[in-house]
C-alpha positions in Angstrom: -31.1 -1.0 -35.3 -33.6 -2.7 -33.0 -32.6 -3.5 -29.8 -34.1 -6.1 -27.3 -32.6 -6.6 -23.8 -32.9 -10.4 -22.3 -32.6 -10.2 -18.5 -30.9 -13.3 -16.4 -31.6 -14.1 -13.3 -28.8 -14.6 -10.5 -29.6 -18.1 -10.7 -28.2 -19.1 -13.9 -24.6 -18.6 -14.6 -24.3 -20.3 -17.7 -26.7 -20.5 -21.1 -25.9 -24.1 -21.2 -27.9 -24.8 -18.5 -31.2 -26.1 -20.0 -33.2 -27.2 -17.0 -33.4 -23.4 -15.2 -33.7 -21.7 -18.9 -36.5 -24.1 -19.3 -38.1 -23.7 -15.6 -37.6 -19.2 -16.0 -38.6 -19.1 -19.6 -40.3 -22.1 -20.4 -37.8 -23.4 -23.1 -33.8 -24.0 -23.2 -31.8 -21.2 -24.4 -31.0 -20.1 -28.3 -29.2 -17.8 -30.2 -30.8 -15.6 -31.9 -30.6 -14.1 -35.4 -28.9 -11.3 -35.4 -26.2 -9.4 -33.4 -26.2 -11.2 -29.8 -23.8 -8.8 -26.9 -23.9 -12.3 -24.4 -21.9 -9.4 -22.2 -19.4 -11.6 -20.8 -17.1 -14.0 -21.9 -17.3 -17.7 -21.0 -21.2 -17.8 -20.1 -21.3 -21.2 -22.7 -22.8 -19.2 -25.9 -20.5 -21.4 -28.0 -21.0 -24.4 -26.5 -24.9 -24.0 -27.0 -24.1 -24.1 -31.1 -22.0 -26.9 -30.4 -24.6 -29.2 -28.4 -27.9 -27.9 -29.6 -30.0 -29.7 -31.9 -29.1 -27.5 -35.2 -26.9 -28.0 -38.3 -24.4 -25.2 -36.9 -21.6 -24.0 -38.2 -19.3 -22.2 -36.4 -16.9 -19.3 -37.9 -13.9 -17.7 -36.5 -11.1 -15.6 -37.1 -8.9 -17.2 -35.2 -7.3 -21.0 -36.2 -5.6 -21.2 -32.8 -9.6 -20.7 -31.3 -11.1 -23.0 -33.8 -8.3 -25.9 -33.3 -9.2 -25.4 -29.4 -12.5 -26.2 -29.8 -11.9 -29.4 -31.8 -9.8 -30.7 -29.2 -12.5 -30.0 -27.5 -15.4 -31.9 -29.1 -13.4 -34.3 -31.9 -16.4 -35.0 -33.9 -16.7 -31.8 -35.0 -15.0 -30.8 -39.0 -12.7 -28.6 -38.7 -12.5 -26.0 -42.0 -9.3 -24.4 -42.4 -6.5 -23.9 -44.8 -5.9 -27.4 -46.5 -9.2 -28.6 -45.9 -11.0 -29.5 -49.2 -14.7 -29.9 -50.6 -14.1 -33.3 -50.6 -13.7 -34.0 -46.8 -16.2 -31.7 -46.6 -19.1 -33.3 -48.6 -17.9 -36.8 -47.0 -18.4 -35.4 -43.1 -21.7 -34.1 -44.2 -22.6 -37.5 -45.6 -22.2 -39.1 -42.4 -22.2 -37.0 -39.5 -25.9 -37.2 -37.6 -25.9 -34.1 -36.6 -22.8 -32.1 -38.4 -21.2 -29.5 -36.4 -18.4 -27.4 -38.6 -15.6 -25.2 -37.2 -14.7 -22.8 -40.2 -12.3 -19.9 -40.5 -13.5 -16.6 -41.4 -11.5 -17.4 -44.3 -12.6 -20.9 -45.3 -17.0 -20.2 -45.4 -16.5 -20.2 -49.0 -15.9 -23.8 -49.5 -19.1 -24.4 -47.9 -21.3 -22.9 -49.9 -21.3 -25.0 -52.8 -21.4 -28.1 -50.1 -24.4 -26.7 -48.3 -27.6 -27.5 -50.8 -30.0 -26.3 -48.2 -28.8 -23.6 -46.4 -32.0 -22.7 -44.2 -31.7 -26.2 -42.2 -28.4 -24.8 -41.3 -27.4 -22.0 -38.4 -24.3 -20.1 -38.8 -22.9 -18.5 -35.6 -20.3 -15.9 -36.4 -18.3 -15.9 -33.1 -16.2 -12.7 -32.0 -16.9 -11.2 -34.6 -15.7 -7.7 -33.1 -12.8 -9.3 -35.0 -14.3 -8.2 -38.4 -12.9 -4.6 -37.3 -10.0 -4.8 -35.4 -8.8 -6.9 -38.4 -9.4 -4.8 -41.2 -6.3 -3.2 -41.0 -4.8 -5.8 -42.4 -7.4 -8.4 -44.2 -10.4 -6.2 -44.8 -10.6 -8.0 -48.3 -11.1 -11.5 -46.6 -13.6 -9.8 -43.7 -15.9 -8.0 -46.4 -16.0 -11.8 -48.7 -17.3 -13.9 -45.5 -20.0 -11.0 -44.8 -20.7 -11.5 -48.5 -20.6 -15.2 -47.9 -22.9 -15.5 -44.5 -25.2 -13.9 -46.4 -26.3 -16.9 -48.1 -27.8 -18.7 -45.2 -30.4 -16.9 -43.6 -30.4 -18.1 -40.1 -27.0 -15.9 -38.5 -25.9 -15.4 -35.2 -23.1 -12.0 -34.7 -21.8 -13.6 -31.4 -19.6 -11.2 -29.0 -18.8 -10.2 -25.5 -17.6 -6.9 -26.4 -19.9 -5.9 -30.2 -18.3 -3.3 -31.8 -19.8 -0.1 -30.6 -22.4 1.7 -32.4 -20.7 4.4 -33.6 -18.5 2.0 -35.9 -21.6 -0.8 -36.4 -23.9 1.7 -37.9 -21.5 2.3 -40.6 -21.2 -1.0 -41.8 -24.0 -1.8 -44.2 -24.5 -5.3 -43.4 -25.4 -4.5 -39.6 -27.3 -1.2 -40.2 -30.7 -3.5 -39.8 -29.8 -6.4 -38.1 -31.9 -7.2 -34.5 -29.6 -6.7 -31.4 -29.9 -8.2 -28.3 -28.5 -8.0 -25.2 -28.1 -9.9 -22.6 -28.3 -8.4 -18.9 -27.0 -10.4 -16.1 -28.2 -9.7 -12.6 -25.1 -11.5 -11.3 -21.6 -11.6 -12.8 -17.8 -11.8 -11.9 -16.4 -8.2 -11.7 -12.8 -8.0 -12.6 -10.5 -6.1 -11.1 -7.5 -4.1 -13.1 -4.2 -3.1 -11.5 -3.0 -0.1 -14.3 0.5 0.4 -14.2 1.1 3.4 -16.5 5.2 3.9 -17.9 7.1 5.3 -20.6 8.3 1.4 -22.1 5.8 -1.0 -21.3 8.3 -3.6 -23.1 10.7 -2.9 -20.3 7.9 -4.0 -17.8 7.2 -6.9 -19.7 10.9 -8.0 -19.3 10.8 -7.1 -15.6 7.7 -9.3 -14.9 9.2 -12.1 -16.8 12.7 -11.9 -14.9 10.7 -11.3 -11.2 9.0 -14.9 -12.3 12.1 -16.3 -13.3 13.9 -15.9 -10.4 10.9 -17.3 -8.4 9.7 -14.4 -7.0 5.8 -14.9 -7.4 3.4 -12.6 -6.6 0.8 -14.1 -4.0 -3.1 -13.3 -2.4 -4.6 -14.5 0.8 -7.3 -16.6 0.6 -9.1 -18.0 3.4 -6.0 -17.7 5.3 -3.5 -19.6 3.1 -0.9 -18.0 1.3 -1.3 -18.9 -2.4 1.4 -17.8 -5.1 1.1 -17.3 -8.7 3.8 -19.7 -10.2 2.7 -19.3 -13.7 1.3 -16.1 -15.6 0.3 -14.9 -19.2 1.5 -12.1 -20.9 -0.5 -10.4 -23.7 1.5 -8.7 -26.0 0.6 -8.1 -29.6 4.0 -8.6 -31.2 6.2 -11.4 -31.8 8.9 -9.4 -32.5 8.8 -8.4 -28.8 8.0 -11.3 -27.4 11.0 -13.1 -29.0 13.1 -10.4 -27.8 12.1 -10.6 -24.3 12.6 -14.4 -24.3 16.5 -14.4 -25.9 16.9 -11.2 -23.6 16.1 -13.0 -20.4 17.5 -16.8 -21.7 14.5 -18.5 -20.9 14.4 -22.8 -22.1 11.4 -24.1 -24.4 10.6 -26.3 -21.3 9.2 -22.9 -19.4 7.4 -20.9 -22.4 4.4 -21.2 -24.1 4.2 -19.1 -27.7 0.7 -19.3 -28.9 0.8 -16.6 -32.0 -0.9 -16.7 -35.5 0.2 -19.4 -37.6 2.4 -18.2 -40.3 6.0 -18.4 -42.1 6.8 -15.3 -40.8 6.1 -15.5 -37.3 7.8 -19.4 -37.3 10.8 -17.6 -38.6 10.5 -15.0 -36.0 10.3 -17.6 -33.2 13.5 -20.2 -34.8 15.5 -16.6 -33.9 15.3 -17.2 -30.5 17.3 -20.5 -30.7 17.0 -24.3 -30.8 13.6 -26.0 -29.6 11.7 -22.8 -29.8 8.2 -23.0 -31.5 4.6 -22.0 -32.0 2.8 -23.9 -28.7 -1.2 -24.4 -28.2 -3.8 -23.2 -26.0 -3.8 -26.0 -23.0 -7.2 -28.1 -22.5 -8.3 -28.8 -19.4 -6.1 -30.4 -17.3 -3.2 -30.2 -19.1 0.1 -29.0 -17.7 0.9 -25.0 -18.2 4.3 -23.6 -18.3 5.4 -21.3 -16.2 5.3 -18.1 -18.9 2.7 -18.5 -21.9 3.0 -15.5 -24.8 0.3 -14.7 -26.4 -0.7 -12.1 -29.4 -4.4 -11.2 -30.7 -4.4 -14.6 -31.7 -5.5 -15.6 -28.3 -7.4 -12.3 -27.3 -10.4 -13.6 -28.0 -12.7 -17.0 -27.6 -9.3 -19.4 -26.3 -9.8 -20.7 -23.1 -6.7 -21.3 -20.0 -7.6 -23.9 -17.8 -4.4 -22.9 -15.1 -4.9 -23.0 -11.5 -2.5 -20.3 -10.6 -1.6 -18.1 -13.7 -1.5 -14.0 -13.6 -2.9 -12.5 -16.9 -1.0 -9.3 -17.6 -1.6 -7.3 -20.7 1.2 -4.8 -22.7 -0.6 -1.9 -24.6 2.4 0.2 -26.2 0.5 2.8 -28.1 3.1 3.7 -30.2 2.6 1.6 -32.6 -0.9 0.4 -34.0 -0.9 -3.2 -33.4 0.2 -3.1 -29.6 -2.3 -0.8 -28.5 -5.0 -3.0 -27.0 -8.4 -1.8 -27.1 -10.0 -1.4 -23.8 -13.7 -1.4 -24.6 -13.5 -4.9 -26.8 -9.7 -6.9 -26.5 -8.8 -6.0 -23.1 -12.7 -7.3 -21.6 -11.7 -10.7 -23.5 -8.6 -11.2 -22.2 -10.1 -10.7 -19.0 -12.0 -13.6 -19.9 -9.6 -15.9 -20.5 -9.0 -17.7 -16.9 -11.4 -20.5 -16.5 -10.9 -22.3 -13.2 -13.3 -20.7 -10.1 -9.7 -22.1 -8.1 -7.8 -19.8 -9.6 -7.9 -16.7 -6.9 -5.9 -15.0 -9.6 -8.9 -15.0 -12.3 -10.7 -12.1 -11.8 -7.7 -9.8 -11.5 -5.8 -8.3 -14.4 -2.6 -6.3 -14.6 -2.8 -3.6 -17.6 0.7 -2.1 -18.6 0.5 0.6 -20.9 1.9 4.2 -22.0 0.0 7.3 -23.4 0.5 9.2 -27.0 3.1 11.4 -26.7 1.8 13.5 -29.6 -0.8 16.1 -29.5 -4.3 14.2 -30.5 -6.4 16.7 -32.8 -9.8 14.9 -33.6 -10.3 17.7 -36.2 -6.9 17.2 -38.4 -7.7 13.8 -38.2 -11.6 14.4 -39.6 -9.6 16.4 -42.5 -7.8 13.7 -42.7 -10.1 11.2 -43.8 -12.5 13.3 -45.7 -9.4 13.8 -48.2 -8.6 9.9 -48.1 -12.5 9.7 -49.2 -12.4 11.9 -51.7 -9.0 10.6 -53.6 -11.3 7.2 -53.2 -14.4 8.4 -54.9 -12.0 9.7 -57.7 -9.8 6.8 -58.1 -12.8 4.7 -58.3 -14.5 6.6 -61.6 -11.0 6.7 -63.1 -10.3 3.4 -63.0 -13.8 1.9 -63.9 -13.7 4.5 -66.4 -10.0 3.7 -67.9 -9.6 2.1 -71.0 -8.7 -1.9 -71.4 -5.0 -1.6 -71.3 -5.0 0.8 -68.4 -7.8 -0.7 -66.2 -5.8 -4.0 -66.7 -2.5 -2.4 -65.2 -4.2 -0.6 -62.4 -6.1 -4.2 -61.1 -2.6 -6.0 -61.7 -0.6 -3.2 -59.5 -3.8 -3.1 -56.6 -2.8 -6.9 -56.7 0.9 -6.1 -55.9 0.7 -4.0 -53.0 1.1 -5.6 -49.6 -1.8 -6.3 -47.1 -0.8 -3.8 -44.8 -0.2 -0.9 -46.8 -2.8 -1.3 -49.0 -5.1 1.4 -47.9 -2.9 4.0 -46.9 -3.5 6.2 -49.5 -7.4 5.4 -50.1 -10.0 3.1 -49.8 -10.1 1.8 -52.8 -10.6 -2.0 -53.6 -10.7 -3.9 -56.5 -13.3 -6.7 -56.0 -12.6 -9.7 -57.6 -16.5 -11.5 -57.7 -17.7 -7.9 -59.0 -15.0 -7.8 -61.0 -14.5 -3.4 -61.1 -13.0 -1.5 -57.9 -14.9 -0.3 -55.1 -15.1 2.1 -51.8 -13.7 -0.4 -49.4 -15.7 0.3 -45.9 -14.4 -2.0 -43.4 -10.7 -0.4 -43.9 -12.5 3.4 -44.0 -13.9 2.4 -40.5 -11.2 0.6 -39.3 -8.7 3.7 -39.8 -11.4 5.6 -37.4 -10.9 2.6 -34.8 -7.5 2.5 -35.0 -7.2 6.2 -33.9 -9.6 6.1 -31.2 -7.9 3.2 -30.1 -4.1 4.1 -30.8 -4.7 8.4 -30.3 -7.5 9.5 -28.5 -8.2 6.3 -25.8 -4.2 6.4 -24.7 -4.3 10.0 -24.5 -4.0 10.1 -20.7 -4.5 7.7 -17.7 -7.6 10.1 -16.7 -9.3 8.8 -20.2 -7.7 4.9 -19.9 -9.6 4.9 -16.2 -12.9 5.8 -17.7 -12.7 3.9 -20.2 -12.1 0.6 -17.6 -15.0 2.0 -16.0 -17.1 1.8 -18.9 -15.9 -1.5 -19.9 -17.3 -2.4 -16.4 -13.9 -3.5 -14.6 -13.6 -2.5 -11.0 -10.4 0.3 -10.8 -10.8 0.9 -7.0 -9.0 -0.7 -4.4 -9.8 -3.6 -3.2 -8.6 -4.8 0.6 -8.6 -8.9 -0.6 -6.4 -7.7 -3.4 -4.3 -5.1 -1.6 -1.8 -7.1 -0.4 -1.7 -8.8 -4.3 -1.5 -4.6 -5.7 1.0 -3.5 -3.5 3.4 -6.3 -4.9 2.6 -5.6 -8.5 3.5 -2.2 -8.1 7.2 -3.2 -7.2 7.3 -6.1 -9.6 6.6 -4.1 -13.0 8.6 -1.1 -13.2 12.3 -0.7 -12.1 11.8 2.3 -10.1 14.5 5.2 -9.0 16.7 3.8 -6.2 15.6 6.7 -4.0 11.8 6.0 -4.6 12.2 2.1 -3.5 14.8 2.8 -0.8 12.0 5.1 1.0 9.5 2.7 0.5 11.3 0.1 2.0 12.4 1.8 5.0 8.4 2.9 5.5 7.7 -0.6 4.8 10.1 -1.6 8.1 8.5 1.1 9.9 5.0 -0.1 9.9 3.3 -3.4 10.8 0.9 -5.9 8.8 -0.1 -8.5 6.3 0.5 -5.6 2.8 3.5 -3.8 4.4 5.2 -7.4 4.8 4.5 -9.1 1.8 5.4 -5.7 -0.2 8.7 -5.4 2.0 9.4 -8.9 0.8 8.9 -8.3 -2.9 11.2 -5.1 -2.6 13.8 -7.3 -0.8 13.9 -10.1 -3.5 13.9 -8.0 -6.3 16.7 -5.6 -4.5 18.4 -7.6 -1.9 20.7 -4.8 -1.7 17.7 -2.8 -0.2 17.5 -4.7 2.8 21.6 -4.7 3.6 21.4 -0.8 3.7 18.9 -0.6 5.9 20.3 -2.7 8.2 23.6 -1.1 7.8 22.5 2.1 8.2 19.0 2.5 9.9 16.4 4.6 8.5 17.2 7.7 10.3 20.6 7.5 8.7 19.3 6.5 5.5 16.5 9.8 5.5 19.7 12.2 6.4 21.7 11.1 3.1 18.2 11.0 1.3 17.8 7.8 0.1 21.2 8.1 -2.3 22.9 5.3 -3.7 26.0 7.1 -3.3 25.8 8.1 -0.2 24.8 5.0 1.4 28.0 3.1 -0.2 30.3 6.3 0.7 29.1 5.8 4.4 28.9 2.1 4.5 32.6 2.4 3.3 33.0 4.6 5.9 32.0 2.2 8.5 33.7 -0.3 6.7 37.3 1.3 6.9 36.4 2.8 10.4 36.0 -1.0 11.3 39.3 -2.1 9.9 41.1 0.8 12.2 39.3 -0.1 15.1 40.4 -3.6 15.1 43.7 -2.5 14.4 43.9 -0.4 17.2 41.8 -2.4 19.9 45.2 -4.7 19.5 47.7 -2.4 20.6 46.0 0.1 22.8 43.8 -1.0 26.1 42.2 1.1 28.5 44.3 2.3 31.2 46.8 3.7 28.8 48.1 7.1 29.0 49.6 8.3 25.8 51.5 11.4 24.3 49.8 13.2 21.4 52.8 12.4 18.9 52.8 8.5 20.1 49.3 8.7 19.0 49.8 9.8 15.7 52.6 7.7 15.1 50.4 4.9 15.6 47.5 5.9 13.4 50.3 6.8 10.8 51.4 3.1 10.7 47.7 1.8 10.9 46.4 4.2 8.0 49.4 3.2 5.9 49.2 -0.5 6.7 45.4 0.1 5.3 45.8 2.6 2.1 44.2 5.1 4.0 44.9 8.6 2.3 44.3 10.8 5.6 46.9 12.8 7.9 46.4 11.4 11.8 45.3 13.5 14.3 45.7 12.3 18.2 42.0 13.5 18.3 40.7 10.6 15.8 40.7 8.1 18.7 37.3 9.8 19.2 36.0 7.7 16.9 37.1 4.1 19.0 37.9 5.0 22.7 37.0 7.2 25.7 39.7 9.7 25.9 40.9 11.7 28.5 43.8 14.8 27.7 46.4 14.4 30.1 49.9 16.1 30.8 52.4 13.0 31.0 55.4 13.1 32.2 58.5 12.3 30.3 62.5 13.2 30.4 61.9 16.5 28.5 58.7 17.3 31.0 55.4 17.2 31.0 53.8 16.8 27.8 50.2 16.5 25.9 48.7 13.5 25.7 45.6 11.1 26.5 44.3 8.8 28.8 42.2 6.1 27.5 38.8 5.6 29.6 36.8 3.2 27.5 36.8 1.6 24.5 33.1 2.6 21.9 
């Protein structure tokens, strides 16, 4: 694979802009052919094959992207399901210049359209895609390669390429050119990583922090700015359906944008009336306060919000809600437009590790005896007689999507018409491990690989005060670990301490009523306990409720015998279900007492003088 690195300059921020390409390099920008790593999302790679001067079309796995970018530029066709030849050939007909928005799984009705496909470019964007969603459509995935292989003018467009050691692989990128661009300037973006046992249980946390208006907030230029809205990325719609009936949000306040399909509409109509799939937002549009999003939206879809918080839910536990680092999680970071939005260029990344023991070798076994069942299924089936061959294609038709390569790779190809090693899935099992196994295995390895992805991990003093909230907001921690924060919190001074001392006390109002209850040095001698705090503040409580008792029937000056006393605390206990046996001595607790020997008709006798009142 040749590669070929295109360096440029801190002057030019997007590849839209013509004039500075043309005054650098002598000519506007283009996209090559071949694999193109533009390095960073949002640079305006896209919107050079939509305003160019080329026959381009454009192909996507996503509809959600693709119906983004026709609201975008309307005289584009957009090519999805329910789109026939027939609006086809009459766009081409009379569009100038014809622009076409396709889905990955739509190319094929262009072909016969198309009578000369080498005045045409075809720009094949994310197409990292092609992997991550081979799991499930491989099939579809390995027919558009097939497909784009009829014009010869192809541009592979991603921020995050699929790395080599999965690209080499694949046959149809083994000699494809690669470039690179290399920016001398670009946006860093920071990650706060919040690692726990139930990421889900963050998720719901955020969501009810929001809810109750408790937004996060950053300092910038002096002025307090608060995140009012934010996005959660969260590759189920089972959970995200959950977390919305769980925490009773309205349709007015959510955003769903997941794949459309039956099953996820029926998914959605669970959570109650006015509930359904939403859209990405163009620019200028109103947000809501929470949007969900799945893959759907990972990749290429554009939020134009002036205040949103992007955070991201990897559960590795199961294979579709662990997000890749190296290629989802540096799109999502993407996603945030607006240069206003101070929350942009940070991201919040919830996730667990793998419980389970990660043995590359087993898993090497593994495959090698997935392979080999393969190579044998294949030559039996080809091989079988009429009757048989018939019954094996009719039950490889039968078996759902996303079981169908558990066993082996094999694939019956319908245009070849006999069954074949399928690749993508072999190479997507290997992704999906790395991914699900080996890349979750430890926050050591999930650190590195942010590094390598080129996200700052280090703290950051414009976004301390911003961290320091986050970590209170995500995860519901032990009473005894927020209780000693807080109190540290009241004991220091400054911008952090005070806005993190205010999160605490929103979440946990009950935080701040202990402390000052209590104090901190009382608080540190019953070690931060729950139990102990309410035992004592009942304490006080009760101790209250005897001293106003008392203060009404004995005043200072008063010299009192020892059984007089008890009498009295006998009738005040009992008045107040106080289980204790009264001891002249308690008055410790409320006065300044003085023993005393008073006199009385049987003699001198014990008793006390009151001095003061405490």
């Amino acid at each position: 694979m040749k590669k070929e690195v295109i360096k440029i300059p801190a002057n030019i921020k997007y590849l839209t802009e013509r004039d500075k390409f043309i005054e650098e390099f002598g000519k506007p920008f283009e996209l090559p052919n071949g694999i193109l790593n533009k390095e960073i999302p949002g640079c305006g790679a896209t919107t050079v094959a939509l305003t160019d001067e080329h026959k381009t079309i454009i192909c996507s796995p996503r509809n959600e992207l693709l119906k983004n970018k026709h609201e975008q530029y309307p005289d584009t066709l957009l090519v999805i399901g329910g789109v026939d030849t027939i609006e086809i050939e009459a766009y081409l007909q009379t569009a100038e210049l014809p622009k076409i928005l396709v889905s990955y799984d739509s190319v094929y009705k262009l072909i016969g359209c198309i009578k000369y496909k080498s005045d045409w470019r075809v720009v094949v964007d994310e197409f990292q895609c092609l992997l991550a969603d081979s799991s499930f459509k491989s099939e579809i995935e390995l027919h558009f390669l097939d497909n784009s292989r009829s014009f010869p003018y192809v541009t592979f467009l991603s921020a995050t390429p699929i790395l080599d050691k999965y690209l080499e692989q694949i046959d149809h990128f083994k000699d494809m050119n690669y470039y690179q661009l290399d920016w001398e300037e670009k946006d860093i973006v920071r990650v706060y990583r919040e690692r726990t046992k139930n990421p889900i249980n963050a998720a719901l946390e955020i969501v009810r922090y929001y809810q109750n208006g408790n937004y996060p907030s950053v300092y910038v230029n002096g002025e307090r700015i608060y995140s009012k809205e934010c996005v959660i990325f969260l590759n189920s719609v089972n959970n995200i359906v959950n977390i919305i009936k769980q925490t009773e949000l309205n349709p007015e306040e959510v955003n769903i944008i997941v794949g459309n399909s039956d099953d996820n509409d029926r998914q959605i109509a669970r959570i109650g009336e006015g509930f359904k799939r939403g859209r990405i937002p163009l620019k200028g549009e109103t947000h809501k306060k929470f949007t969900f999003c799945t893959s759907t939206a990972y990749a290429g879809c554009d939020f134009y919000s002036t205040n949103a918080a992007t955070f991201v839910i990897s559960d590795c536990n199961r294979p579709n809600t662990a997000v890749d680092i190296a290629t989802e999680l540096v799109q999502i970071a993407g996603r945030q437009r607006l240069a206003c939005n101070p929350f942009r260029q940070f991201l919040t990344f919830v996730y667990n590790v793998n419980a389970e023991e990660v043995e590359q070798e087993t898993f090497n076994e593994h495959l090698c005896r997935k392979v080999n069942v393969t190579l044998d299924e294949i030559r039996d089936n080809n091989n079988a007689g009429e009757a048989l061959r018939a019954k094996r294609i009719k039950d490889f038709r039968r078996i759902p999507d996303n079981v169908k390569y558990q066993d082996s790779y094999t694939m019956y190809d319908e245009q070849k018409g006999e069954f074949v090693f399928n690749r993508l899935a072999y190479v997507n099992e290997q992704y999906c491990f790395d991914v699900q196994k080996f890349n979750y295995q430890n926050g050591v390895i999930v650190k590195k690989l942010l590094q390598d992805s080129s996200f700052d991990v280090s703290e950051n003093q414009t976004y301390a005060v911003y961290q320091e909230q986050l970590k209170h907001l995500i995860k519901k921690e032990p009473f005894v670990d927020r209780m000693q924060a807080y109190c540290e919190y009241r004991a220091k001074q400054g911008l952090i301490v005070n806005l993190a001392m205010s999160t605490l006390e929103s979440k946990y109002p009950e935080l701040r009523y202990y402390y000052e209850a209590l104090g901190a040095d009382r608080i540190k001698a019953l070690n931060y306990k729950e139990k102990k705090l309410l035992n004592e503040i009942h304490i006080m409580k009760t101790k209250n409720k005897i001293r106003h008792e008392l203060h009404g029937t004995i005043h200072i000056g008063d010299r009192i015998l020892t059984a007089d006393i008890q009498q009295t605390l006998r009738v005040v206990y009992d008045r107040l279900g106080i289980d204790k046996s009264p001891k002249a001595t308690d008055l410790n607790e409320f006065f300044e007492i003085h023993p005393v020997k008073i006199p009385t008709a049987n003699g001198r006798k014990n008793g006390f003088e009151i001095r003061g009142i405490l």
